[in-house]
KOLKOL-802027 format. One line per 2 residues: number of its first residue (from 0); their letters; for each residue y, x, z of C-alpha. Coordinates in steps of 0.001 Angstrom, whole numbers, plus 500000, padded with zeros to 6 digits. Layout:
! residues N
NUM) a) Y,X,Z; ...
//
This chain:
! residues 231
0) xx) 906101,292289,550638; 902573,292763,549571
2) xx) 901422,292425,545709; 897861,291478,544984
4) xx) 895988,290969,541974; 892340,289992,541924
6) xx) 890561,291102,538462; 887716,289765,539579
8) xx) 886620,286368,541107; 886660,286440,545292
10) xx) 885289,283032,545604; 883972,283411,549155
12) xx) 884915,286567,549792; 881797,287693,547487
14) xx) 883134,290782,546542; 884040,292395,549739
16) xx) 880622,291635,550478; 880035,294438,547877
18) xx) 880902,296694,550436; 878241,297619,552743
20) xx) 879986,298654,556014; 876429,300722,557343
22) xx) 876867,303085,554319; 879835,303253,554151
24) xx) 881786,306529,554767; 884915,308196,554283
26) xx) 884775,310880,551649; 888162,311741,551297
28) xx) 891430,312098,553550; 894805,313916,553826
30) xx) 898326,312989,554902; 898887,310700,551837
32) xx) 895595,308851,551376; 892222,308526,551836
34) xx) 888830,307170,550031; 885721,305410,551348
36) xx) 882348,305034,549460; 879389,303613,549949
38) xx) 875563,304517,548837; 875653,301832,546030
40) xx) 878904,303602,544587; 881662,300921,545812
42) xx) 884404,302724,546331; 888296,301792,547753
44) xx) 890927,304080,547717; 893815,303926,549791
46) xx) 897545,305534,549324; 900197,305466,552043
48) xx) 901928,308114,554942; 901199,309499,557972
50) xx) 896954,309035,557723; 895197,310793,560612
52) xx) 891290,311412,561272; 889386,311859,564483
54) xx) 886250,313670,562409; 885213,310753,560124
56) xx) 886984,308072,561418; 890623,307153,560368
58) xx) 892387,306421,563588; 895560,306715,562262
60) xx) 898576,305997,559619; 899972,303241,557100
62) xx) 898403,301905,553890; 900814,300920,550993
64) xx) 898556,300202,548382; 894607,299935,547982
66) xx) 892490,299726,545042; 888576,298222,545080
68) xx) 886052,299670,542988; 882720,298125,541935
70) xx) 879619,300227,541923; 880536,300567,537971
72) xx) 883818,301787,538197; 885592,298584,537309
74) xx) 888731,297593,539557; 888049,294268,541456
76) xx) 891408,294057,542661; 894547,295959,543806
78) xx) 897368,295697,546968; 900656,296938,546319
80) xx) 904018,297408,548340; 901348,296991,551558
82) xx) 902537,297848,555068; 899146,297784,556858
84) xx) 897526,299444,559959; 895328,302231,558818
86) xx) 892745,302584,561543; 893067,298397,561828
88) xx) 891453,298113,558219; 888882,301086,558467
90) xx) 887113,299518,561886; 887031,295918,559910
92) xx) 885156,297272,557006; 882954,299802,559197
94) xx) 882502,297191,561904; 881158,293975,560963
96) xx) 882844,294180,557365; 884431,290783,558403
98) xx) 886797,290306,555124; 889104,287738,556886
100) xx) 890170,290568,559388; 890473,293276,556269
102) xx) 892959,290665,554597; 894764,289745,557922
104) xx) 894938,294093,558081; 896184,294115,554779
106) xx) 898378,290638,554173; 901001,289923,556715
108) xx) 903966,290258,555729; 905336,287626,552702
110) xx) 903246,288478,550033; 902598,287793,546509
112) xx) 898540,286951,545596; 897455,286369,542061
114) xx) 893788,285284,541504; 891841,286026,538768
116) xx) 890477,283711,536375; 887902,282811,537957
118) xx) 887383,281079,540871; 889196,282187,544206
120) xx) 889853,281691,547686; 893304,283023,548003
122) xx) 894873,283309,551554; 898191,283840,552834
124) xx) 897878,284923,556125; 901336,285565,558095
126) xx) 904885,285456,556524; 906295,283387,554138
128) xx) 904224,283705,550712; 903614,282876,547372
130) xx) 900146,282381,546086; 899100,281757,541914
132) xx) 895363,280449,541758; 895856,281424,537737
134) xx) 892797,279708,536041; 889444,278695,537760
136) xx) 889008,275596,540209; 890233,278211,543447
138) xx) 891157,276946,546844; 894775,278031,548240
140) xx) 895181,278742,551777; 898581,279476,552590
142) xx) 897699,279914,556337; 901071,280798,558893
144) xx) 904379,280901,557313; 906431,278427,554779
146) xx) 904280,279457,551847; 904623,278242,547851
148) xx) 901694,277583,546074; 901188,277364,542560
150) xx) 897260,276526,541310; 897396,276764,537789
152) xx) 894822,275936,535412; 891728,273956,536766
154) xx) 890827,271611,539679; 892795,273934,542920
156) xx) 892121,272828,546634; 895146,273023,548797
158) xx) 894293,273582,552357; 896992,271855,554616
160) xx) 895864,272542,558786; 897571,272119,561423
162) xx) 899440,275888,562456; 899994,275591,558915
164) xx) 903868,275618,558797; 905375,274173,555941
166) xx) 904010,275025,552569; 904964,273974,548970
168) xx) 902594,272589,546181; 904614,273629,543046
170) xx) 901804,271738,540745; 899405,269621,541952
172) xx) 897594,267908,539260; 896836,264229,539686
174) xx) 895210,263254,536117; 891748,263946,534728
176) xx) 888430,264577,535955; 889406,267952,537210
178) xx) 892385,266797,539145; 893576,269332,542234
180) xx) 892638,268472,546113; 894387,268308,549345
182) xx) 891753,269729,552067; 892599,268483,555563
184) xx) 891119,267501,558897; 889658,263545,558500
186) xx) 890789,262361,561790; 894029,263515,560905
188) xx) 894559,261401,557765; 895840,258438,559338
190) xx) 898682,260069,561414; 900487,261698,558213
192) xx) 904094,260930,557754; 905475,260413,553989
194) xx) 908867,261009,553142; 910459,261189,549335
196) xx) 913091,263294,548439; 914306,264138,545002
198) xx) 910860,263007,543220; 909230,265286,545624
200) xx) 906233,264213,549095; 906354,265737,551689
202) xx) 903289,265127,553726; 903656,265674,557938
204) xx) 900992,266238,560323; 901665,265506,564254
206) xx) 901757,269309,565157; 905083,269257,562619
208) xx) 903008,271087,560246; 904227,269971,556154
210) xx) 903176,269984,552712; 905084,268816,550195
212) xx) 904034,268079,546767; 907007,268517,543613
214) xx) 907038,266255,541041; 904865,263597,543264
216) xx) 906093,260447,544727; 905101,258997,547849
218) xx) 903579,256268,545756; 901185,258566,543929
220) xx) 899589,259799,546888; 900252,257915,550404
222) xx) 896603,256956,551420; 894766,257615,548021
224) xx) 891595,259053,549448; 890443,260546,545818
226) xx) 892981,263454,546258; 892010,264664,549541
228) xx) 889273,266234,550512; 887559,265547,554403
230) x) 886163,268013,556466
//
């Protein structure tokens, strides 16, 4: 089960954009880990087993944990207790520098995410998971698996698709200006099946795909548009 921590804001993916994948090289490799740098300084640094290079590509081995570097030195975030395809993660950075593949490389198993402060887009991926927005107005995906997601402090977007599964809202916030969001599919608003249990929604899409909402009634949310944002 993966552990990350982001110590700085990934709104958009902004700061693997830090990365630039035509600079980048690897600098550094044995059997136990391996670093990557680009021009600008950015730097990640992977530990794990069995790494293997074909001259300066990795095309082998297992990542455990990862750490991200600004061009300042400062930690943007780190990945611990990782399981993830060495060569898998190298070609996303150095090939396209796509960050949704680097995170499906990296997160899926059932993982643990903590945002930072600021505000995140924090994703799931495979496996059952548990994701903490912490403070900032971030967006939760929990993606595949029967995930459990906490927002925290702020206005939090919970993003509830079909392929989903069947995730868990631990606090969504109805009161206030900065109340949290359900993000969904528009023409699917009108087939959703409520059901109360214990004080607790559970919203159903067609596909079988769930959310369910703790400490909120069917009452409190069963066609109020203002809690749901439309794509």
């Amino acid at each position: 089960m993966a552990k990350v921590v982001y110590n700085k804001n990934l709104r958009n993916f902004d700061n693997f954009a830090q990365f630039d994948g035509k600079t980048l090289r690897l600098t550094e490799l044995d059997g136990n880990g391996f670093t990557m740098k680009d021009r600008d300084g950015t730097s990640m640094v992977f530990e794990g087993r069995n790494f293997e290079r074909t001259q300066s590509v990795v095309t082998g081995g297992v990542i455990e944990s990862a750490e991200f570097f600004d061009s300042n030195g400062k930690r943007i975030y780190t990945f611990d207790n990782l399981s993830a395809d060495a060569e898998q993660v190298y070609k996303a950075f150095t090939f396209g520098k796509d960050p949704l593949r680097i995170l499906h490389g990296l997160l899926d198993g059932d993982d643990t995410v903590a945002g930072s402060r600021k505000n995140d887009s924090i994703w799931g991926f495979g496996g059952d998971d548990r994701l903490f927005g912490r403070a900032g107005n971030d967006w939760l995906y929990g993606h595949r698996g029967d995930d459990i997601m906490t927002g925290g402090k702020g206005s939090d977007t919970f993003v509830f698709l079909a392929g989903y599964d069947h995730d868990t809202v631990t606090d969504f916030d109805r009161t206030g200006s900065d109340h949290d969001f359900i993000r969904m599919d528009y023409y699917l608003f009108d087939d959703i099946t409520y059901s109360e249990a214990n004080g607790s929604v559970t919203m159903t899409l067609p596909t079988g795909d769930s959310l369910t909402l703790l400490n909120v009634t069917q009452a409190q949310i069963e066609g109020n548009t203002k809690y749901f944002d439309f794509f």
